[in-house]
C-alpha positions in Angstrom: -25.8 -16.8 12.4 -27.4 -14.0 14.5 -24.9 -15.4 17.6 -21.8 -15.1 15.1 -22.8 -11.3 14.8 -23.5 -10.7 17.9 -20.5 -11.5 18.9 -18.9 -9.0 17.2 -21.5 -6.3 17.4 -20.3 -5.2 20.4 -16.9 -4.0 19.1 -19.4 -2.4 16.1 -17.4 1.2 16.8 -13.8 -0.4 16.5 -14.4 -0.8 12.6 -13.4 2.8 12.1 -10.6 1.5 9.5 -9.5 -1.6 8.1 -6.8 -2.4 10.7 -9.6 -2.4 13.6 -11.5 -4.6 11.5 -9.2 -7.2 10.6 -8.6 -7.1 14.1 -12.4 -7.9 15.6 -12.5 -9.9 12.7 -9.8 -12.2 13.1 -10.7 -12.9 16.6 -14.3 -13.7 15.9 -13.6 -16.3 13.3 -10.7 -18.0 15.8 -13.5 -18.6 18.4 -16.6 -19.1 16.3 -14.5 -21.5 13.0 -11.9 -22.9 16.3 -9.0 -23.3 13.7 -6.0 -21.7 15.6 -4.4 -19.3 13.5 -6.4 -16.6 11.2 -4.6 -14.1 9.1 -5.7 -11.2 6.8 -3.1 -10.5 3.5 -2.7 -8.0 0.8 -1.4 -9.7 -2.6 1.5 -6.9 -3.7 2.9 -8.8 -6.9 4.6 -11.8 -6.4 3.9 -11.5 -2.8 1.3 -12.6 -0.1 1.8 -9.5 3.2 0.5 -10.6 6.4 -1.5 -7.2 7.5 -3.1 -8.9 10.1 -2.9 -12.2 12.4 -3.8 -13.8 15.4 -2.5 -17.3 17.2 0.7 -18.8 16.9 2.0 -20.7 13.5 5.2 -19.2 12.6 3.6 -16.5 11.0 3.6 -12.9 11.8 2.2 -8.9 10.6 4.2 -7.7 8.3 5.3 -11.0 7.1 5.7 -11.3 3.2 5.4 -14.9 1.7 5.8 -16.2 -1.8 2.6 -15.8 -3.1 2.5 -19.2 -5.3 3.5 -20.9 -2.6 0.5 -20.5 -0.5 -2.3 -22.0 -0.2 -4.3 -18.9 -0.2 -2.7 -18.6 -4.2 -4.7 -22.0 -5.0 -7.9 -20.8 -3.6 -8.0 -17.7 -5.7 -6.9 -19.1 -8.5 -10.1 -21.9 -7.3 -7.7 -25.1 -7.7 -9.2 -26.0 -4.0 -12.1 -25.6 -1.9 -12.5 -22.5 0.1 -13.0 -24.9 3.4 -10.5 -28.2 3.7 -11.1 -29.9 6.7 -8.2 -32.2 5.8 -5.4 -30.5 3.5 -4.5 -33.6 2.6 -7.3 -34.7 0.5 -6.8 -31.8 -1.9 -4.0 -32.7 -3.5 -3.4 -28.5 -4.6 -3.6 -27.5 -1.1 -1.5 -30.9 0.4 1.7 -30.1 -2.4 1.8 -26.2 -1.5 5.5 -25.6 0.0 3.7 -23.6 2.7 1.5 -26.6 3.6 4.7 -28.6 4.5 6.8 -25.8 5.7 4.5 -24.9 8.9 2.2 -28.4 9.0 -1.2 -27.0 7.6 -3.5 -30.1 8.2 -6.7 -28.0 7.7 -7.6 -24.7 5.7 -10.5 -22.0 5.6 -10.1 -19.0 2.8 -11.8 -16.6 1.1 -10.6 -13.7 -1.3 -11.2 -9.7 -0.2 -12.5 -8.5 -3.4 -12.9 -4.2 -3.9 -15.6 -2.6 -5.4 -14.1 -2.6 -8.7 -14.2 -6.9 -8.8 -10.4 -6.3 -7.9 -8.3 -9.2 -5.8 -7.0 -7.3 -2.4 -5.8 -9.9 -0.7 -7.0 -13.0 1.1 -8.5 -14.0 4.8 -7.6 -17.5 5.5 -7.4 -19.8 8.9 -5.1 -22.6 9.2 -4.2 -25.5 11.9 -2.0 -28.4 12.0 -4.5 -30.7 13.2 -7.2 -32.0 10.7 -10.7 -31.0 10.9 -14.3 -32.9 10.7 -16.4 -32.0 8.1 -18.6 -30.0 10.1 -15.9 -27.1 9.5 -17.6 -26.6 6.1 -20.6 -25.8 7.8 -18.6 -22.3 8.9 -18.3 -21.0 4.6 -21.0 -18.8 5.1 -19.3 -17.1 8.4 -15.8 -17.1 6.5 -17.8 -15.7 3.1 -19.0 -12.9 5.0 -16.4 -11.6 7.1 -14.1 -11.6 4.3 -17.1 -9.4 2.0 -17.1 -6.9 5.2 -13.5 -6.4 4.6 -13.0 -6.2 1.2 -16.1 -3.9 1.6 -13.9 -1.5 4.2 -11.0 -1.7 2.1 -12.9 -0.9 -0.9 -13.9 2.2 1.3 -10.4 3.3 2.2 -9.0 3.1 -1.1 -11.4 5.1 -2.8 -11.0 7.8 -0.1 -7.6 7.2 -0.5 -7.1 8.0 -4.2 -6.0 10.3 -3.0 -3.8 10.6 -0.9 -4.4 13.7 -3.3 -7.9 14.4 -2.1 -7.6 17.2 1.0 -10.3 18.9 2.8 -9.9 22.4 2.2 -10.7 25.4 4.8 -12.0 28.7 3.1 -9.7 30.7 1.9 -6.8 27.9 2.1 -4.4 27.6 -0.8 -2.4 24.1 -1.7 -2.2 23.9 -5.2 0.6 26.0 -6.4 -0.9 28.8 -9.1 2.1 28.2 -12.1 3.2 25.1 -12.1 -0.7 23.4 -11.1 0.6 20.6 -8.5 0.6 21.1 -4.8 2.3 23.4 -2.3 4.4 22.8 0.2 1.1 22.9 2.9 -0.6 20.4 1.0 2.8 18.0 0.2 3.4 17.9 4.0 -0.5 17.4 5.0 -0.4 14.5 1.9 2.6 12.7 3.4 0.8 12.6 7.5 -2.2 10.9 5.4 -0.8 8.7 3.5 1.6 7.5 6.0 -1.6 7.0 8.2 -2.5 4.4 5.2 0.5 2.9 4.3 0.9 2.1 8.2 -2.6 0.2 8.5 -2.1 -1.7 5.4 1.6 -2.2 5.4 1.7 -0.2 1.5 5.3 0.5 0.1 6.1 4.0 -1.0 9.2 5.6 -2.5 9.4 9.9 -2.0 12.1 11.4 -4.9 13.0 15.0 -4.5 14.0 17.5 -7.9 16.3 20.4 -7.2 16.7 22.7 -10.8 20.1 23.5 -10.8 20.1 26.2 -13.3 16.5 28.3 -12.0 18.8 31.1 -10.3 20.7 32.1 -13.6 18.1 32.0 -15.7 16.0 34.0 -13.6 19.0 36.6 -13.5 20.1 36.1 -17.3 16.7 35.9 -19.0 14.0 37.3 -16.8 11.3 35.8 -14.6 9.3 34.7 -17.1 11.9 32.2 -18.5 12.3 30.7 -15.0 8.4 30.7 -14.8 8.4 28.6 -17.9 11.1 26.3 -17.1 9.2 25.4 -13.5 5.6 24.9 -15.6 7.7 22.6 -17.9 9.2 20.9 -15.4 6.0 20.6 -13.7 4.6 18.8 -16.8 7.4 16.3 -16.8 6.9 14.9 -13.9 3.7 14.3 -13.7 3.9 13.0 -17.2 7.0 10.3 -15.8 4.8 9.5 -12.9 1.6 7.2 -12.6 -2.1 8.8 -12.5 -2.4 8.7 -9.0 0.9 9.9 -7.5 1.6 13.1 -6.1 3.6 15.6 -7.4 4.0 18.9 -5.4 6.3 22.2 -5.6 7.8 22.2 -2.4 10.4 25.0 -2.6 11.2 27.7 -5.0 12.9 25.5 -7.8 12.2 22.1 -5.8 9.5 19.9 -6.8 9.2 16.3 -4.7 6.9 12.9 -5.8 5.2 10.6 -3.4 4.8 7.3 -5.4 2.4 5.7 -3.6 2.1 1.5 -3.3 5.4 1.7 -4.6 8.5 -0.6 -4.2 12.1 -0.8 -5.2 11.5 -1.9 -8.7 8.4 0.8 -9.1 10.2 3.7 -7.7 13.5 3.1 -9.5 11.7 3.6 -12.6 10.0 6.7 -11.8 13.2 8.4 -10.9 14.8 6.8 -14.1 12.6 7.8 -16.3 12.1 11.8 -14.4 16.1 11.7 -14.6 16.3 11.1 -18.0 13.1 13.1 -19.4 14.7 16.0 -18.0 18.2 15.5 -19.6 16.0 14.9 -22.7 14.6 18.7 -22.5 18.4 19.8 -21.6 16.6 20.5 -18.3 19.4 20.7 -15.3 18.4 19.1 -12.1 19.8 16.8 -9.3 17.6 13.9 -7.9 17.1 12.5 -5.0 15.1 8.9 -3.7 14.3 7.5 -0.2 12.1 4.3 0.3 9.5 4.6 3.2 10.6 2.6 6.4 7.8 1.9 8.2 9.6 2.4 11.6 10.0 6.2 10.1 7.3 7.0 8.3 6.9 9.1 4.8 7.4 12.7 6.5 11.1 11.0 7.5 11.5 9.6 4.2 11.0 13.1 3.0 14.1 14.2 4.9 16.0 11.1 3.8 15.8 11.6 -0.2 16.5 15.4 0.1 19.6 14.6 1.8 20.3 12.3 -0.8 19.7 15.3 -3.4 22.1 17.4 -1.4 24.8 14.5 -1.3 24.5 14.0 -4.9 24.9 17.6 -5.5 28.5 17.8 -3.0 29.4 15.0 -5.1 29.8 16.9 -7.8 30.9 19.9 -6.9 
């Protein structure tokens, strides 16, 4: 045991994040367990994403695999052993469709588990080549690696939840004073950090942008006051359409965007479906716009990308 953790002591100030960790990690088990390919995972639905691998098995980051059809899924769900020295002696681990598709012979896994008892994803090694049974011997090395990680993890997303928690200098201002949700300072320092995030564990997010159409006129027709009202209402609409821990900011004078954080296609399309028609519901005139994070871009770009689809959607009907 006290080898094992020397071995990886000596990287002790690469675990800054969980990337760096997975990393050391991954490497330590491949030499100290021998199986030849070690990957770290976050479950996201349906799906198993590879954040983190090393050796060569047809497998790479960034990587998304049916979740069921894993053998990681069986493990979790404790239909098989956390060690299999031969895959095909457990008969849930020999008939999962990843077994046959990339010749698993032998299996180590364990489950990353947060703070909050919450599944994150899975550490598991794999091999095409059988294994004695001395490999079970190597639980208590697999068990703990994967508690440091979960234990990191559980560390980043609490610090994280926010991407809406900011350190503040004296005297600096981000939350704007009449509508209550951030200002444009705050929006663009939010999307740098969560991108920083998203990045290190391969997250989705969706950014939608809101433009009031009709702000303008009713300042000039009505008065400031009504145009105050109709950006507080607004305001309260979206962060009633979004989830408790997205991000909604004012980010121009009548423009308001969202940053829907570990958010996919599905997620994000109802967001902007239900902002779109809450706001029709309280005869509220806007245009809309929606960009998916690339992750070759990064959220700042995907910024960019839905406003220009706001200001396409408004040419279009013009």
């Amino acid at each position: 045991m006290n080898d094992a953790l020397a071995a990886g002591s000596g990287e002790r100030e690469r675990y800054e994040d969980f990337g760096s960790a997975a990393e050391v990690a991954l490497r330590l088990l491949r030499e100290k367990v021998g199986l030849a390919f070690w990957m770290v995972t976050r479950i996201d639905g349906d799906e198993l994403v590879v954040l983190s691998c090393t050796g060569d098995l047809g497998i790479k980051s960034g990587d998304t695999i049916a979740y069921s059809d894993t053998l990681c899924w069986r493990m979790v769900a404790g239909s098989g052993p956390r060690i299999a020295p031969r895959v095909a002696d457990v008969p849930a681990y020999s008939s999962a469709p990843l077994a046959a598709v990339f010749g698993i012979a032998a299996y180590a896994g364990a489950p990353l588990v947060l703070g909050d008892g919450k599944v994150y994803g899975t550490l598991a090694g794999m091999d095409r080549s059988p294994r004695g049974d001395e490999l079970r011997e190597q639980q208590w090395l697999v068990d703990m690696v994967a508690g440091l990680l979960g234990a990191v993890a559980s560390r980043e997303k609490n610090a994280n939840l926010g991407a809406q928690q900011l350190e503040v200098e004296p005297g600096e201002v981000l939350v704007d004073k009449l509508t209550q949700t951030f200002n444009r300072r705050a929006w663009d320092r939010i999307l740098v950090a969560e991108e920083a995030r998203c990045a290190r564990h391969n997250h989705s997010a969706c950014v939608i942008c809101i433009d009031l159409d009709s702000l303008r006129s009713i300042n000039a027709e009505h008065g400031r006051q009504a145009g105050d009202d109709l950006l507080a209402k607004t305001a309260n609409i979206l962060k009633r359409a979004c989830r408790g821990y997205d991000v909604v900011a004012r980010t121009g004078e009548d423009e308001f965007a969202i940053l829907a954080v570990e958010c996919g296609l599905k997620g994000a399309k109802g967001i902007f479906d239900r902002v779109g028609g809450w706001l029709q519901k309280e005869g509220i005139k806007a245009t809309l716009g929606i960009a998916l994070r690339n992750a070759s871009t990064g959220l700042p770009r995907t910024f960019e990308e839905a406003t220009n689809t706001l200001i396409n959607a408004k040419r279009l009907r013009t």
